[in-house]
N, C-alpha and C positions, 0 to 999 in steps of 0.2 A: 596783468589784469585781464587784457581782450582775450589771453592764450585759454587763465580762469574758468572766464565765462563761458567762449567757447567747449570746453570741455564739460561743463557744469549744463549745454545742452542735451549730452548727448549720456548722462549716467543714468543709471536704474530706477533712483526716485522722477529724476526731471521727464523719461519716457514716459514711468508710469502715470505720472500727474495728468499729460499732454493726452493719454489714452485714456483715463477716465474723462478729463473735461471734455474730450471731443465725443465722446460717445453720452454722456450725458445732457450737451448743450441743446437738445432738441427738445427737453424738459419731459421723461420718460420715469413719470411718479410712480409707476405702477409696477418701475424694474426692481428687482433686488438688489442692482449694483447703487443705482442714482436715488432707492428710494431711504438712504439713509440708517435712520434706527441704533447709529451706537456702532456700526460694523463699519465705517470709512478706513479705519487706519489695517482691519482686517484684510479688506480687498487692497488696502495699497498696497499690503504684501504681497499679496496675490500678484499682483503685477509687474511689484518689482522683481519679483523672482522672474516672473516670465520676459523682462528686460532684461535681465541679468543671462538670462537663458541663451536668447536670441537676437539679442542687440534691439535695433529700430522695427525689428522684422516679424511681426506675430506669426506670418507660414510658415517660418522656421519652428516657433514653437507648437504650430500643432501639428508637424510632420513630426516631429522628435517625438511627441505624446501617442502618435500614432504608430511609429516604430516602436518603442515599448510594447504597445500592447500587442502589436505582431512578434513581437520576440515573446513576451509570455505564453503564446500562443492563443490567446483570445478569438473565438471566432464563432458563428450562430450561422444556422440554414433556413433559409425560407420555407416553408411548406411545399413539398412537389418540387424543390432544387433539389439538385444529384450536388454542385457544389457548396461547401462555404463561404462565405463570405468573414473577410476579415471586422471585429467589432469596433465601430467608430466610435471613437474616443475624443473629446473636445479638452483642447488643454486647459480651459476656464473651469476649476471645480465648483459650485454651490456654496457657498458659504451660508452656516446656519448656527447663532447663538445658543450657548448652550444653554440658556434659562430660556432661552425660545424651544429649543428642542424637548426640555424638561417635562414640557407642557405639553406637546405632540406626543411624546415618549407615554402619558400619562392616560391621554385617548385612546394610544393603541393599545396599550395595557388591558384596558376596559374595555375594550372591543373584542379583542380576543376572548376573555371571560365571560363576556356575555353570547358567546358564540359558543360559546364549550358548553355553557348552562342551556340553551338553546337546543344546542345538539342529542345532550345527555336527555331532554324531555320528548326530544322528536323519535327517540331510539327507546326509549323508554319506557315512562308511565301515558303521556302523551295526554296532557293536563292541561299544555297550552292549546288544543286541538280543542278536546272537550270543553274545558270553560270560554271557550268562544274568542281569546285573545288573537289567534289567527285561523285563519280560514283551512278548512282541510287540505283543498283543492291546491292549495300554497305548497303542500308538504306531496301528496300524493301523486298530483300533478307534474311534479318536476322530474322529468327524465335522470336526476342525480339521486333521486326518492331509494334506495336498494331497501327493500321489504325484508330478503333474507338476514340482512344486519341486525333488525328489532329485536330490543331485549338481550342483546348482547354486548357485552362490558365489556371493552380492553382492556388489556392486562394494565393494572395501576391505575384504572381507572377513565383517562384522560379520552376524547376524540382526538386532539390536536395537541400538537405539539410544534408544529412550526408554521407559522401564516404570513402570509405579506398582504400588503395594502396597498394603494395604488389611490396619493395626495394630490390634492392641486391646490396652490396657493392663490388669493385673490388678487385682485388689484390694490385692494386697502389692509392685506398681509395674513387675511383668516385662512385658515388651514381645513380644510373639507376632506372627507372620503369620497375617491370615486369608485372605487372598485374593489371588492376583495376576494383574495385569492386564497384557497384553501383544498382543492383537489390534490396539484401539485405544486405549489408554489416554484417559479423559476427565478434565479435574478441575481442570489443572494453570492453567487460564485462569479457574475459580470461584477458584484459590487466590489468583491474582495479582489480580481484583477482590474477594478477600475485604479483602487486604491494604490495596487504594486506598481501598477504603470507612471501613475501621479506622485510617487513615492521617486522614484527613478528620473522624472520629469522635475519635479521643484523637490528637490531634496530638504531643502532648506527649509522649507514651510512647516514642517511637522513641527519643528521645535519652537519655531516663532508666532503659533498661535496656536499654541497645546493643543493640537487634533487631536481626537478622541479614538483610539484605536477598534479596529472588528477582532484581533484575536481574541478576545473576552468573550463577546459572544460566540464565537464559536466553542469554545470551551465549557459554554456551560450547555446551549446546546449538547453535546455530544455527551458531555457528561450527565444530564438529566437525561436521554436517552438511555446509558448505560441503567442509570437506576432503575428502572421501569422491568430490566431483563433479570431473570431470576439467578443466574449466576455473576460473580464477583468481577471478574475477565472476562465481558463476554464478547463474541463477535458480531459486528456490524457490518452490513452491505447496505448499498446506494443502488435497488433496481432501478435498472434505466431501462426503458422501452428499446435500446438500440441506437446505432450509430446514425441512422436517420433522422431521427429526432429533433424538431429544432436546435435545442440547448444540450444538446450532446457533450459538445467542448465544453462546455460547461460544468455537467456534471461529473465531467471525468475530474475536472479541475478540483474541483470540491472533495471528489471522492479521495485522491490523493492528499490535500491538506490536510483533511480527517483521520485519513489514515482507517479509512471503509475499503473494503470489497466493492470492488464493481463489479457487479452481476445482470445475466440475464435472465429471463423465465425460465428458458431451456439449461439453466445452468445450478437451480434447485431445485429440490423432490421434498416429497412429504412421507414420512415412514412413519407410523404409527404416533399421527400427531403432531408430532415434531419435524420442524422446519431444514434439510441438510443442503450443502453445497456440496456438489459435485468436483471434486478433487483429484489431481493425480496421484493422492492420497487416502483415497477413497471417502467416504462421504465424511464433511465435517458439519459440525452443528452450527445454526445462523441463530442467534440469539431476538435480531432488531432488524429491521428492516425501512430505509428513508424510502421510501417509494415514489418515483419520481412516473410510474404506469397509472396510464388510468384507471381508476378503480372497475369499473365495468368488466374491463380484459382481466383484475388480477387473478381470477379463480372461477375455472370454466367450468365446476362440478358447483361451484354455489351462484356464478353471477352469469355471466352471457357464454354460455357454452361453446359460441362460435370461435371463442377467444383459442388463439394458436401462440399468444407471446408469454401465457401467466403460469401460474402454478398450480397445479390438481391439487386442492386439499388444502392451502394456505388459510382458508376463512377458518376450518375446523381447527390449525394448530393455531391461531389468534384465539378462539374461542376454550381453547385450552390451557387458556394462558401461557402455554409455550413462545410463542413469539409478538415481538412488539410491532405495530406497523404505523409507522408515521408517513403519513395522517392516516387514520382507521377511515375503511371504504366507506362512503357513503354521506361525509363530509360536505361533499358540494353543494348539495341541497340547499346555503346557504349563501353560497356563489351568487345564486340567482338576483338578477336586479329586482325583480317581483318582491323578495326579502325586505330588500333596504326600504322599501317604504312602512315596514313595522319596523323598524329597528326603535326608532326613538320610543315609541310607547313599550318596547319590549324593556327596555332601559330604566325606564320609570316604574314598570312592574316586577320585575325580576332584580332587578340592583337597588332601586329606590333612590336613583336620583339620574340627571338627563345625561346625552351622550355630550361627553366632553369633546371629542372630536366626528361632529356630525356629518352625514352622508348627505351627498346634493339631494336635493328633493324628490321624491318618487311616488309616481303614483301607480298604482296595480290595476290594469280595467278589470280584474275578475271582479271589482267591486264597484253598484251602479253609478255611486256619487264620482267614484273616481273618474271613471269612464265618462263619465259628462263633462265633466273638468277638463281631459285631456281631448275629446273634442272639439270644446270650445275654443280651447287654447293650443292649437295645432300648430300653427303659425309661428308659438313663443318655445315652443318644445323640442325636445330630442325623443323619438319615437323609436322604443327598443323592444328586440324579443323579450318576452318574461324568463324566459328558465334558459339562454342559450343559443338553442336552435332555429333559424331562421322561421318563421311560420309563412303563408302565404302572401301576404300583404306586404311584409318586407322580406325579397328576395336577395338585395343582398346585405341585408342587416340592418343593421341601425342608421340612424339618418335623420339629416332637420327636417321637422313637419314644412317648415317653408319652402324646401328644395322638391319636394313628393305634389309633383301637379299630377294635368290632367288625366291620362286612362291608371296610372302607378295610382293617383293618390284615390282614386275610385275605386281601385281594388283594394287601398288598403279599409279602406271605411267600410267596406262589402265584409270583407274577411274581418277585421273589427266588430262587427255586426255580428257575426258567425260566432267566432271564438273570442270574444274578450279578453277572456284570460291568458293569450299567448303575448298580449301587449302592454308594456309599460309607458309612460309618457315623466320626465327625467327635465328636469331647467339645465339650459343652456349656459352654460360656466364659461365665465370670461376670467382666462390662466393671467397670473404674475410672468412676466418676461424677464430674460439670463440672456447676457452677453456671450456670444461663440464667435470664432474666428471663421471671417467669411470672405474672402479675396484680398486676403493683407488687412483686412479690419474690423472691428465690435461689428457687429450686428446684434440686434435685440431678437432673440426667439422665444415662444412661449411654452415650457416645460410641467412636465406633472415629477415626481416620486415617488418611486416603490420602493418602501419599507418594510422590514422582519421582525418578528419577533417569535421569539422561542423557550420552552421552558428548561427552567435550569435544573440544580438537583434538588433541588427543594419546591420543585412544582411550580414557583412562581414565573411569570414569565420577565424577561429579559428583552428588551428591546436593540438590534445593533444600531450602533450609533453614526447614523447616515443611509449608505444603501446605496442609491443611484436614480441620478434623472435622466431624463427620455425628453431629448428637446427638439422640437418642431421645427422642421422642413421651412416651413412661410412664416409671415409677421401677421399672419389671422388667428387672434388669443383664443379662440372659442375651441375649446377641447374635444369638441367631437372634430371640428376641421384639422388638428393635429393631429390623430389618428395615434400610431405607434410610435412616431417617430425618428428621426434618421441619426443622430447623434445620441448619445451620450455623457454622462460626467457626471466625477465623483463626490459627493454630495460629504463635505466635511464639517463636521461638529465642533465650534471653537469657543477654548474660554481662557479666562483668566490664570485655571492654576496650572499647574504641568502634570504632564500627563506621564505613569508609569511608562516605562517600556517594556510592555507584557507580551509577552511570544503565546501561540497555541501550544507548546512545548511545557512540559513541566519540567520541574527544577531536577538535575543528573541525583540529585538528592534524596529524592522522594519516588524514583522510579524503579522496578525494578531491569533487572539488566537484561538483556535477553540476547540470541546472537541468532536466531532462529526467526527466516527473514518473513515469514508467516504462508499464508495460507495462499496457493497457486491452483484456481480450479481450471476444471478439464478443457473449459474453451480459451481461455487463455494462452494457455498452453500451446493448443493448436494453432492457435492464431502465431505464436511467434516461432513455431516448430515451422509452417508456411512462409513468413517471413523470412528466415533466415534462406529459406529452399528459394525465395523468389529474385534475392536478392543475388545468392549465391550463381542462379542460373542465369540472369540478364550479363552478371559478370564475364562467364562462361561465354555466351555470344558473343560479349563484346566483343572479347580476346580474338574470337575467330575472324571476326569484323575486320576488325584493328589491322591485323596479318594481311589479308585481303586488301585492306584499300593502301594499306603502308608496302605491300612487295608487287602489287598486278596491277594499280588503280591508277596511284598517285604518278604523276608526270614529273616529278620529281629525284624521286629513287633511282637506283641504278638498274643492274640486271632484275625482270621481272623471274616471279617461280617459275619453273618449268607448265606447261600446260595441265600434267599428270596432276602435279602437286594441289592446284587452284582446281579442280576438277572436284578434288577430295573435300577442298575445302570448301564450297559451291554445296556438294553431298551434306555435309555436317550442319551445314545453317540449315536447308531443305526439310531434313530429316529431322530438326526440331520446332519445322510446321513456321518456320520465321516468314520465307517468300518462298514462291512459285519458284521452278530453275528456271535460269535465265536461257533467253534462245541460242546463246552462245559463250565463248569466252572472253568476247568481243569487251575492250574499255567503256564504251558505250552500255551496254548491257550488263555489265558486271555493276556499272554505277547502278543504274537503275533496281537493280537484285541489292544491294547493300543498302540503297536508300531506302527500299522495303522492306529490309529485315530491320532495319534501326528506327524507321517513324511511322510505318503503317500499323493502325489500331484497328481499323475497318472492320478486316475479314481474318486478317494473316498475325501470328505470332509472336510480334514483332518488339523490341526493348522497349518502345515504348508503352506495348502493350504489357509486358512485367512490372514493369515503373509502376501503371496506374494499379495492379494487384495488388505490389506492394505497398501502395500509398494507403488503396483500402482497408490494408490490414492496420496500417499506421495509425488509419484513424480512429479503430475501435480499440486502440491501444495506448491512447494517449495518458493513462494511470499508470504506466508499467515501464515508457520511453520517455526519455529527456528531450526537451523542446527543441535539443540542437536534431536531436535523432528525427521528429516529429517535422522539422524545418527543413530536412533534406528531402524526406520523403517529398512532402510537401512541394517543393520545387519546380518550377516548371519546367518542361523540356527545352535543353538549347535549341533554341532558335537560327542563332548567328553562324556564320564562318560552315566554311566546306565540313561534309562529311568526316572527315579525318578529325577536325575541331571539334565537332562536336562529339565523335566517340572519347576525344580528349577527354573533354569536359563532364562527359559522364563517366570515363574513368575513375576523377581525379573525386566525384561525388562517391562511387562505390568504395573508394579507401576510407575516404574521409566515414562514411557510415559502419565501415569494416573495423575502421580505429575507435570510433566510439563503444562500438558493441564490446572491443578485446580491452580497452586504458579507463572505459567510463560505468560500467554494468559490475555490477556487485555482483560474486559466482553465488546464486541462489541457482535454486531449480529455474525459474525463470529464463534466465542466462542460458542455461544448458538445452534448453528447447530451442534458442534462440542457436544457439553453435550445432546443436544437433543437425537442425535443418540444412544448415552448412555446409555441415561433413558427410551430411547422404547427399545432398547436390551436386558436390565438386567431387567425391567421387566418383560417382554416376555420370559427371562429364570426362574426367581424368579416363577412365574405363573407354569410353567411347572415343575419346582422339585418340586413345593408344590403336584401340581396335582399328581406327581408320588410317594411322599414319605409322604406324611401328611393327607391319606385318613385315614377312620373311624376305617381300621385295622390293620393301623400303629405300628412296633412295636420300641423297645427302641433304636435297630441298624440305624432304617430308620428314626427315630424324628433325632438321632445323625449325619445321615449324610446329612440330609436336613441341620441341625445346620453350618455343615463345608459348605456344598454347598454354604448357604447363609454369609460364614463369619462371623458369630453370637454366635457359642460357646462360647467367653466371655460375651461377654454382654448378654448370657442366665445365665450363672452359676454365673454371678457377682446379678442377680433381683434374680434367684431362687434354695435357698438352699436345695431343698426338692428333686432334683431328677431329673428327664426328666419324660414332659406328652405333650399330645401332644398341649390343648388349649394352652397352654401358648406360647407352641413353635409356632404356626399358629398363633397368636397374632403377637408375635416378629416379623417374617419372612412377614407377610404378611399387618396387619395393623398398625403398631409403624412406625408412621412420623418421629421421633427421629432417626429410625436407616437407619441410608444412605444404606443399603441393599434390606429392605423392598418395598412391592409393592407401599406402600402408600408414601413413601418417592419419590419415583420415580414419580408420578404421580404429586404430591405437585409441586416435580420441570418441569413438561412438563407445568403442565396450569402456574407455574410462568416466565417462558421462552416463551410460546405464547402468554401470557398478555405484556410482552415488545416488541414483533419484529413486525416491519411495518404493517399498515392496509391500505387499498386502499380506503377506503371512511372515511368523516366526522361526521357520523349521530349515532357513539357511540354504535351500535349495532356489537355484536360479529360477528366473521365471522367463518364458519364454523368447521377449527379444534380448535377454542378457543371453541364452544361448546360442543367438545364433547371433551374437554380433562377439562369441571367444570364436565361435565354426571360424568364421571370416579372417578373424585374428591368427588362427589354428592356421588356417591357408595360406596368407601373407608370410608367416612366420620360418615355413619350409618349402615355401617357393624358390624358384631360380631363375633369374634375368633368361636363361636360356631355353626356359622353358614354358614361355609366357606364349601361347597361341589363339588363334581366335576362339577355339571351344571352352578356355580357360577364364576368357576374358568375356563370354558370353554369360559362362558361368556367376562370376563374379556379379555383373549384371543384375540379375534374375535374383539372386541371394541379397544383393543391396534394394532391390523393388520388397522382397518378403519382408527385410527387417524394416521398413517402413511400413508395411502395412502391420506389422507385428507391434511396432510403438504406435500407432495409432489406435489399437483396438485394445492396449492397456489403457493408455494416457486420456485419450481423446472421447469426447460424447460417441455414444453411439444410437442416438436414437431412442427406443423403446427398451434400452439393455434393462437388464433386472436388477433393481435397487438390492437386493442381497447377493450378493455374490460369496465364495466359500473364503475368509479373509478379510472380509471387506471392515474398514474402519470406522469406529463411529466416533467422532468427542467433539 
């Protein structure tokens, strides 16, 4: 019976019990966990799985929650960071009833609707202007106002099509608007990897409180999109402003679930209306467009002409109803907090009855009554710019009128004086608090929610069911002192019946079948054609490294190379700009030249300095590379153990990313940019160590380390028992199509890779880097080990630089090229 007991302390219900009572025992009516409502036996799930997870230990489970979401690859940039940051993830999700949500779900509904009806009048007949329901100054005034939009219909009608909100719940459980988002909405790709992380973290939970799945809404989403485009099939892309971008990772993330193009400005044209991507197939047509750019930059012939990231012409082929853009420019206008203090009478006039889920309170100074109010009550208030942009009086944004003293709160009342209308006055919202794990235990934080919604194929809108909270740093509930917040978590929908298990995926039934891996435009392309080059060339170093510090360095080894030998090899890293020559061939100084060519970033060329090339390439690549690919880049530089350990280790990472590209990559065209890059690299090194180590007075040290250079040491000592000479070795390394080292192996595989990817005419004649990667083939093919000299090998050279520029000036952007070219594809 005591053994019983004892054990009966230590199981998943008894932890979870002990974890709720102790975190509730300080009487916390205002939390979501202690404040009751019908949902106790829901959270005791919650817990008990996280008991079950981690035993007595809750850092254990929000390490494991946090690993997940580092493994999805999850991550967000701050504004002005050069790095990412990994996205913090709280293993406690949100628990919210679904007849509780039914009702939220209902407000946002009608938010959105009354925002599109809004929209359509502001762009329009402009009705609500003239009969006096809002103020002009409202519409005109706000820097999101674009004039050139008016009177122009999106194709199907719609402004919006996908919106988020941004809730906070009370202390006594009312659900309020704090914010909404409508330019570009971000979030809805954290929500869906909040979900996979916490899917992976309490496996079990999904079924034991029928959680309401996101694949639905995305599906309808994407398919109310498609409706909207005038062909049956059409194509979609995800413009993203770029890899800089806060929500970059993000949006890659999304774009790939979707099964969207990810694009950038410079990566579509506008021809006669109509909207095309830029292709290694030449131009293909873009039907829809998620637009994740500000609208300002998207189209510098209709909106802010300074714009260098958008499309020339895109507002014209919207207006041509050629393409869809979600959300159509000029949306924001509505963003603005100045708004929300019409909402409610816009509700009553326009819908004919009040807002179901209502905005915290807001007042507009453009209007006199308001502006006396929000004087008065300065003290009780949250003091915001009206439309955004900081105005004079709050320089750096928003802020309690109580914290704004003496010379601040004098300027703002001066400049209030001035400009009324840049300022709004907003009540100070006291948030509901959510339990997170905070040095082995609950703590109470206060959290807001940002939720989606979207139209389906039938126009109506679609709410996902959850989203994601944003939970505060301190235990001060007042939502402006929460800010953005430093956590995370995934906000689940729960009820009583069970829930389908619906995939984004339609049924193998109802699809048709395709094997044509789709559309590969021209910057993509280059991106992994660079990749594969950067990869292949730190490899290349390495090798040279490796030889060096394993035959002259290391104090371990036996006979060092001869002087002559390490002289050559000292020449090879030099000459590819790695380090400075060292003063001598001194161990001391030869250290110091290898520790430069392997970690200096500074000034010098160094692996460390390809690594981070390649990682940048990684990163605006994250739709097209697998997380493991994405997580190697990603990597940090060995740090530990002697130089020799750590070329180890970076060795043992460039297989590992070698093996993924050859055992994990679908052969598309993508793949073949990806190897191409490859096989101009490592030829173009194979060429160069010959040149420096396989000339006519080559001796036994420099055949052997050409052998290691080329990874060829076995398969020379497994053909030839007799020794080291050099024909044979220049055979091996240079003309054996057999050995995936060799020049001629490499070349074999550039013309078999330019023989498969897209050609722009039908008349069967090569185009010009298919000819001159047979020339190359032609050369290798009636070569002779004995005939391989330095003008041969120079040659070679010079002809693998041309065929590079040659694929580039097919395949790759070029600037201002000419959208018609003789060939050129259109569909």
């Amino acid at each position: 019976m005591a053994s019983q007991a004892a054990m009966g302390l230590f199981d998943a219900g008894t932890i979870a019990g002990r974890w709720i009572a102790d975190y509730c025992a300080p009487g916390r009516a205002s939390d979501v966990l202690c404040a009751g409502q019908g949902d106790d036996a829901a959270w005791t799930a919650v817990f008990e799985e996280l008991a079950g997870l981690s035993g007595d230990t809750l850092e254990h489970a929000r390490e494991r929650a946090q690993r997940h979401a580092d493994d999805i690859g999850t991550g967000f940039r701050i504004a002005g960071e050069g790095e990412e940051r990994p996205w913090p993830l709280s293993p406690v999700p949100l628990l919210i009833e679904s007849d509780e949500w039914r009702g939220i779900s209902e407000g946002i509904c009608q938010r959105a609707e009354l925002m599109e009806k809004i929209l359509a009048d502001i762009y329009g007949e402009g009705a609500l202007v003239r009969e006096g329901n809002i103020p002009a100054a409202l519409v005109t005034g706000s820097p999101f106002f674009l004039r050139p939009l008016t009177h122009l219909v999106p194709p199907g009608g719609y402004h919006l099509q996908f919106v988020a909100f941004d809730l906070c719940r009370g202390p006594s459980g009312e659900w309020r608007v704090l914010a909404d988002h409508l330019r570009a909405p971000a979030g809805a790709g954290y929500a869906l990897e909040n979900r996979l992380a916490m899917a992976r973290t309490l496996g079990g939970l999904q079924n034991r409180l029928n959680i309401e799945r996101h694949a639905p809404f995305f599906a309808a989403f994407k398919a109310g999109l498609a409706e909207l485009c005038r062909r049956t099939d059409p194509r979609i892309a995800l413009l993203t402003p770029g890899r800089l971008n806060p929500s970059y990772a993000e949006q890659a993330h999304l774009a790939r679930y979707l099964g969207f193009l990810l694009v950038e400005g410079a990566d579509l044209a506008v021809l006669d209306d109509q909207l095309y991507v830029r292709t290694i197939a030449g131009l293909k047509r873009i039907d829809a467009i998620w637009r994740r750019l500000d609208p300002r930059m998207l189209d510098p012939l209709a909106l802010d002409s300074h714009s260098a990231i958008g499309v020339p012409g895109v507002v014209d082929a919207m207006a041509a109803g050629n393409v869809v853009i979600a959300n159509a420019p000029g949306v924001a206008v509505l963003e603005a907090p100045a708004f929300s203090a019409f909402f409610p009478a816009l509700a009553q006039s326009m819908l004919g009855e009040g807002l179901k889920l209502p905005n915290i309170a807001t007042w507009w100074c453009g209007q006199d009554d308001a502006r006396c109010h929000v004087e008065g009550a300065l003290d009780t208030l949250l003091i915001s710019p009206a439309f955004g942009p900081s105005p004079l009086g709050l320089p750096d944004g928003a802020a309690l009128g109580s914290a704004i003293t003496g010379d601040a709160r004098a300027a703002l009342m001066a400049d209030m004086a001035r400009r009324p209308q840049d300022y709004v006055g907003q009540e100070v919202v006291t948030l509901s608090t959510m339990p997170v794990v905070s040095e082995d235990a609950l703590a109470p934080r206060p959290f807001t929610v940002r939720v989606f919604a979207a139209r389906g194929v039938d126009g109506e809108w679609t709410v996902m069911p959850g989203g994601f909270a944003r939970i505060g740093e301190h235990p001060d509930v007042r939502a402006p002192v929460m800010g953005e917040g430093v956590w995370s978590a995934d906000v689940c929908i729960h009820g009583p019946d069970p829930v389908a298990p619906v995939s984004l995926l339609p049924s193998g039934d109802s699809t048709q079948l395709r094997r044509n891996p789709g559309t590969l435009p021209s910057r993509v392309a280059d991106n992994l054609f660079w990749l594969g080059r950067y990869l292949e060339r730190g490899e290349a170093q390495l090798a040279a490294l490796r030889v060096l510090l394993g035959h002259s360095i290391s104090a371990d080894t036996g006979a060092a190379l001869e002087p002559g030998t390490v002289q050559k090899l000292v020449n090879l890293v030099v000459a590819n700009g790695a380090a400075p020559a060292p003063k001598s061939l001194r161990r001391a100084d030869l250290q110091q030249f290898a520790k430069t060519a392997l970690e200096d970033e500074a000034s010098w060329y160094s692996i460390r300095a390809i690594n981070l090339q390649a990682k940048g390439i990684g990163e605006v690549s994250r739709d097209r590379l697998s997380a493991d690919m994405i997580q190697l880049l990603d990597a940090p530089f060995p740090a530990k153990g002697s130089l020799l350990d750590k070329a180890g280790s970076l060795q043992r990472r460039y297989s590992a990313l070698a093996g993924l590209s050859a055992e994990h990559m679908g052969r598309t065209d993508a793949w073949r940019f990806l190897d191409l890059g490859r096989r101009i690299e490592r030829a173009v090194a194979a060429v160069r160590m010959v040149r420096a180590f396989g000339g006519a007075e080559a001796t036994a040290d420099d055949l052997s380390t050409l052998l290691d250079l080329a990874d060829s040491q076995i398969s020379y000592r497994q053909r030839y028992l007799t020794g080291i000479a050099r024909v044979p070795v220049l055979d091996l390394v240079t003309l054996d199509s057999y050995n995936p080292r060799a020049i001629a192996f490499q070349i074999g595989k550039l013309t078999a890779h330019l023989n498969k990817l897209p050609v722009l005419s039908d008349d069967g004649l090569a185009e010009p880097q298919q000819e001159q990667a047979r020339q190359l083939a032609a050369i290798m093919v009636t070569a002779r080990a004995t005939s391989i000299d330095t003008p041969m090998l120079w040659d070679l050279e010079n002809r693998l630089g041309a065929l590079s520029q040659e694929i580039a000036r097919r395949y790759f952007l070029q600037g201002a090229e000419p959208l018609r070219e003789a060939g050129m594809i259109l569909a």
